[in-house]
C-alpha positions as CSV (number, residue, x, y, z in Angstrom):
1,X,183.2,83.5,226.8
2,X,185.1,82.9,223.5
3,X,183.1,86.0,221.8
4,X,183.4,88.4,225.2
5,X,187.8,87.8,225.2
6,X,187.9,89.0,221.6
7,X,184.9,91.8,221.5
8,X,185.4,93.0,224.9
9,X,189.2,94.4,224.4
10,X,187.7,96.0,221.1
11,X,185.4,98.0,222.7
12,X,187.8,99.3,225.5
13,X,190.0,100.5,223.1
14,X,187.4,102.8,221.9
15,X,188.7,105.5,224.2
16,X,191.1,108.3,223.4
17,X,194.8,108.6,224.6
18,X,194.5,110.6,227.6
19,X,196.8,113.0,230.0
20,X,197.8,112.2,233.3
21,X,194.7,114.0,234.8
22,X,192.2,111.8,232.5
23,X,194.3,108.5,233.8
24,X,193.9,109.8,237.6
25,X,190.4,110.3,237.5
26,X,189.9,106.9,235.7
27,X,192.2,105.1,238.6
28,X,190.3,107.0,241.7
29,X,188.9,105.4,244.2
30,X,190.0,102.2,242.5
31,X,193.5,101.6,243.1
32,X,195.5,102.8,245.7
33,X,197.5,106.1,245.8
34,X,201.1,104.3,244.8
35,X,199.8,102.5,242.0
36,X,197.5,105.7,240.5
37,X,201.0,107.2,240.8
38,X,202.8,104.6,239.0
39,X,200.5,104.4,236.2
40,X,200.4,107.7,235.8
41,X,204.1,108.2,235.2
42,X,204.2,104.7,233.2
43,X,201.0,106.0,231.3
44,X,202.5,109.3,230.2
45,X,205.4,107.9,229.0
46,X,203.8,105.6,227.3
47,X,201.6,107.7,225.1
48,X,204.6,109.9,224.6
49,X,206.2,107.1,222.9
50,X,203.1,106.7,220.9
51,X,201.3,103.2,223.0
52,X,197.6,103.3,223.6
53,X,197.3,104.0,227.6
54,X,194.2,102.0,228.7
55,X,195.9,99.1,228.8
56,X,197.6,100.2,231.7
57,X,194.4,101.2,233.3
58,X,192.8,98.2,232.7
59,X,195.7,95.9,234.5
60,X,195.6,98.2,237.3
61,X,191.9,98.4,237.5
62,X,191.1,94.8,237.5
63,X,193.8,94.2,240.0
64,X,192.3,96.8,242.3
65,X,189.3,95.0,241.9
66,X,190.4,91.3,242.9
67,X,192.3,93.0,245.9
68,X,195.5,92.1,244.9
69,X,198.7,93.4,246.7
70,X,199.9,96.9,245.2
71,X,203.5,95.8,244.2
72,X,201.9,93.1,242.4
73,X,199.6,95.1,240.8
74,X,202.3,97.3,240.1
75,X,204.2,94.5,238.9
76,X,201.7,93.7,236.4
77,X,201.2,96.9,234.8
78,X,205.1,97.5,234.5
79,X,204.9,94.1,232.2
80,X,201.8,95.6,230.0
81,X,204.4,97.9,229.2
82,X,207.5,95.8,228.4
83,X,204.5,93.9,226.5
84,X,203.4,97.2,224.4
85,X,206.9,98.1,223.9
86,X,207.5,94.7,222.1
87,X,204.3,94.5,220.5
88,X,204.9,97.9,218.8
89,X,208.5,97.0,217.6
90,X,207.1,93.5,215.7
91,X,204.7,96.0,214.3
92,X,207.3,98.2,212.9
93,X,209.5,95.5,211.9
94,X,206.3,94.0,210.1
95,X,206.3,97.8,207.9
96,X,203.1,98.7,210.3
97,X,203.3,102.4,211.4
98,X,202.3,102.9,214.4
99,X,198.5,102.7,215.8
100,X,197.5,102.1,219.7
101,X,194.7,99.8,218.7
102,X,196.9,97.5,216.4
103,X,199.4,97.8,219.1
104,X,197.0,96.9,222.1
105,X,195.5,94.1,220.0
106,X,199.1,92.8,219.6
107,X,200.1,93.3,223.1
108,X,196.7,90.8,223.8
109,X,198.1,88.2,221.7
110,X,201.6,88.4,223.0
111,X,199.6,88.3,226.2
112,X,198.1,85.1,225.3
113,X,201.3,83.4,224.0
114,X,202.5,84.7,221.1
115,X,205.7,85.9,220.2
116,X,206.9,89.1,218.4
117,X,207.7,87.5,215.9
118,X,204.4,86.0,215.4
119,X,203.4,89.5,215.6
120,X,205.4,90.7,212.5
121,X,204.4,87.8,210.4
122,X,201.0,89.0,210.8
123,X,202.0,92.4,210.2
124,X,203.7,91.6,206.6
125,X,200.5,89.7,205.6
126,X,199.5,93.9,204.4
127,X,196.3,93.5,206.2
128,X,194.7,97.1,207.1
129,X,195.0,98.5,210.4
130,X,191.3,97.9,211.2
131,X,191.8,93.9,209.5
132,X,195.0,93.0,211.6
133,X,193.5,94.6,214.8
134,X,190.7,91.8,214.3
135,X,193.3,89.4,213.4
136,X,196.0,90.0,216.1
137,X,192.8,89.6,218.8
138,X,191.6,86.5,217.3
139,X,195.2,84.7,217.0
140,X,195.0,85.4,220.9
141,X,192.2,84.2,221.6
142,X,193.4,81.0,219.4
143,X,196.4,80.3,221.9
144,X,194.7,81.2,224.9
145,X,192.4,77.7,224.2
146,X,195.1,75.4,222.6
147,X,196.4,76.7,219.4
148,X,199.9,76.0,218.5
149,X,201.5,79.4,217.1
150,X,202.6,78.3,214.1
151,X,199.2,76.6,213.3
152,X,197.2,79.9,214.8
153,X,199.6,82.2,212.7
154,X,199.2,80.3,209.5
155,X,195.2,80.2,210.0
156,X,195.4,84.0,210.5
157,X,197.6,85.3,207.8
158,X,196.0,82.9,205.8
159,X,192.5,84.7,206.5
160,X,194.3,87.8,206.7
161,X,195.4,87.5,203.2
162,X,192.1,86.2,201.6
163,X,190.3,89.4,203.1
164,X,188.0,87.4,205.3
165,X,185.5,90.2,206.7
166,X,185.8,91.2,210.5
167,X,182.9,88.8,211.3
168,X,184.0,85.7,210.1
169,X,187.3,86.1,211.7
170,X,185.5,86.7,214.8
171,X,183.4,83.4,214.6
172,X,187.2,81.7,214.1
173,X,187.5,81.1,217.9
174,X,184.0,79.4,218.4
175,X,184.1,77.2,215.1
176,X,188.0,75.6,216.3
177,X,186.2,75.3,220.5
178,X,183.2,73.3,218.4
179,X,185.8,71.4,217.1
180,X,187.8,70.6,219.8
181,X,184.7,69.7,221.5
182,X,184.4,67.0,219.0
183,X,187.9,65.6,219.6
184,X,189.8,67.3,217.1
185,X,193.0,68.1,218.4
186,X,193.7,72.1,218.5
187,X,196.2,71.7,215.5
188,X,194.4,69.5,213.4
189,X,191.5,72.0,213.8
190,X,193.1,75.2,212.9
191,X,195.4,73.5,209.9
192,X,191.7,72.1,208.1
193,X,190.8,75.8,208.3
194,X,194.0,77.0,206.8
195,X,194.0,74.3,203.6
196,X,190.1,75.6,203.4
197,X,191.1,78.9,203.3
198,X,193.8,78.3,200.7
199,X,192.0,76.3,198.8
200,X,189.7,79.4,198.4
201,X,192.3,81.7,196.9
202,X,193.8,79.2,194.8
203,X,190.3,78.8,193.0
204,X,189.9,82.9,193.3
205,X,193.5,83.1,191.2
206,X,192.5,80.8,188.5
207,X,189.1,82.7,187.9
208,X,191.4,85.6,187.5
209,X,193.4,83.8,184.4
210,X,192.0,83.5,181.8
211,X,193.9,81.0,180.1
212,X,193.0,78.4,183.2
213,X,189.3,79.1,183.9
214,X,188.6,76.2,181.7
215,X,190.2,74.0,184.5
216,X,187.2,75.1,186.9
217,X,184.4,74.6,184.6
């Protein structure tokens, strides 16, 4: 489960921006007429103002699915917006130009509970595109099962920051569950992976002087 809510948005977000036509074929037979129509319009716009689109289709797609009532489905998709919209200007306050899959991963994590702030700090960590996608989808995942923000942000820019590759960030969710499973409070869990972490790029930043490499032999 924990694997599927950070992979799964990933692989969605393969997929180009797209026109109104490419959103109305996506949406028919799905939803009904007034809410293809509304994410149409919403979807245009968006990708005028440089969002990714799918997430829009997605909302509206899986509320089509569970039969929910159109104004609510509606509803929702008009707060994927208001979500992308916020998630974009963190990004840009955070010196990150803009990208629809940074901004869809950050729209996720605001999503799960995070804030835009939170979303900036991750930003300024000067993590590549590709790195703070990763990131932004794991610190959601991290709040969606307990993490405290400024414990999941810390763990992230912390990892962020040391270069940890794509695939041990994405192990980050299951390793702080396993704890928790164990009793660990959510916190607790995320904080002994942050001091590990910078523990690591202390010991990389001696190596790197010279005059103190004596101190690690």
């Amino acid at each position: 489960m924990i694997i599927a809510l950070v992979t799964l948005p990933l692989s969605l977000l393969g997929m180009q921006q797209q026109g109104g036509a490419g959103i109305a074929a996506r949406l028919a037979g799905r939803v009904s007429p007034e809410v293809a129509a509304l994410v149409v319009e919403l979807g245009t716009a968006a990708s005028a103002r440089g969002l990714p689109v799918d997430p829009l289709i997605q909302k509206a797609i899986e509320g089509g699915a569970k039969g929910v009532p159109s104004e609510r489905v509606a509803a929702a998709v008009r707060l994927v917006v208001l979500e992308l919209d916020t998630a974009a200007l963190a990004l840009r306050e955070g010196g990150v130009v803009s990208d629809t899959l940074v901004i869809a991963a950050g729209e996720f994590a605001i999503t799960a509970g995070l804030s835009g702030n939170d979303i900036t700090a991750l930003a300024r960590t000067g993590a590549s595109p590709s790195a703070l996608t990763v990131g932004l989808r794991v610190a959601g995942t991290l709040a969606a099962i307990g993490v405290p923000s400024a414990e999941d942000i810390g763990l992230i820019s912390s990892k962020l920051r040391s270069g940890e590759p794509a695939a041990d960030l994405l192990s980050l969710p299951a390793v702080i569950q396993s704890e928790v499973a164990r009793g660990t409070p959510p916190a607790q869990a995320a904080a002994g992976r942050r001091r590990g972490t910078r523990n690591l790029l202390r010991t990389r930043r001696l190596r790197r002087t010279p005059r103190l490499r004596h101190i690690l032999r």
